[in-house]
C-alpha positions in Angstrom: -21.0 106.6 -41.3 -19.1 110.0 -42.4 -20.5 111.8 -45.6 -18.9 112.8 -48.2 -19.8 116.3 -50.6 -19.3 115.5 -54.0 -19.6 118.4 -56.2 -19.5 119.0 -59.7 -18.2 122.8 -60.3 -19.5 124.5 -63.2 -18.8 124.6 -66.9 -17.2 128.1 -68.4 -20.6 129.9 -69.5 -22.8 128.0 -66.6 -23.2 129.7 -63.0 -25.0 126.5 -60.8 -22.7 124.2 -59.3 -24.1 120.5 -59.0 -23.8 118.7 -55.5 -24.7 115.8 -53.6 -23.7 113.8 -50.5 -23.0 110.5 -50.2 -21.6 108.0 -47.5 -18.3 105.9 -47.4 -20.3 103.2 -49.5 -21.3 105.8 -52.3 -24.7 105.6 -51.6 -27.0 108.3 -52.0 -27.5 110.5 -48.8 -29.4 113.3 -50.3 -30.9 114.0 -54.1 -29.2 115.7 -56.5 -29.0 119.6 -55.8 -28.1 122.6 -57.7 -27.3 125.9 -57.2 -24.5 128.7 -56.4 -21.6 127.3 -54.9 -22.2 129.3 -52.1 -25.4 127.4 -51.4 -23.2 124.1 -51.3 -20.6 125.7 -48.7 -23.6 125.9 -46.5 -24.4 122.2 -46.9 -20.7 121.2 -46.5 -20.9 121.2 -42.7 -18.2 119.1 -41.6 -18.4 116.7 -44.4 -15.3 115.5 -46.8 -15.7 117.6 -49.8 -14.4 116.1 -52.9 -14.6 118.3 -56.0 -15.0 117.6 -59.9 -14.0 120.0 -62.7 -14.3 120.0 -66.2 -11.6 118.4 -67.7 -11.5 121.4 -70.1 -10.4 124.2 -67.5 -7.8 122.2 -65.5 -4.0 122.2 -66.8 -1.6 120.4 -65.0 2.3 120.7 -66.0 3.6 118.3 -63.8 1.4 116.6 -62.0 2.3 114.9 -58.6 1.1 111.7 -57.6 1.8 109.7 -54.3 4.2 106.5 -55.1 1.6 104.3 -54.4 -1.0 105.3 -56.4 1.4 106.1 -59.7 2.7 102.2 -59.4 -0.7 100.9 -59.1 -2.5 103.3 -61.9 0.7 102.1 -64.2 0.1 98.7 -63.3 -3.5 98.7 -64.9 -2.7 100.9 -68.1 0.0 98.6 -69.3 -0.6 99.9 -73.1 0.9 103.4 -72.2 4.2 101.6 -72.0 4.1 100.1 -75.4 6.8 101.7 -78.0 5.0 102.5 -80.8 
């Protein structure tokens, strides 16, 4: 079954980045590591590497999201349609 990287990159002030790998069922391959993000290259191999950033250091302006996702993440949040 592929695995997949799943890091969490650092906070502004921290230095370790947080990874671990999982499989396709998002099961638990490996524990919980932590370390310079150059130490989680070496362990990304030839896995899918899928990466999570604070929330706080991303800005996006106009974001871009395939049709098919944007009709179905609509679908479920019908409250953001409401007029207020």
């Amino acid at each position: 079954m592929p695995q997949i990287l799943l890091l969490r990159l650092p906070s502004t002030g921290q230095e370790e980045t947080e990874w671990l790998v999982i499989d396709e069922a998002a099961d638990s391959v490996t524990t919980r590591q932590r370390g310079p993000l150059s130490l989680a290259a070496a362990v990304s191999g030839t896995r899918k590497v899928v990466a999570l950033a604070p929330s706080t250091q991303i800005l996006l302006a106009e974001p871009e999201l395939p049709r098919a996702a944007a009709s179905s993440s609509l679908g479920r949040c019908p409250s953001l349609w409401k007029n207020s």
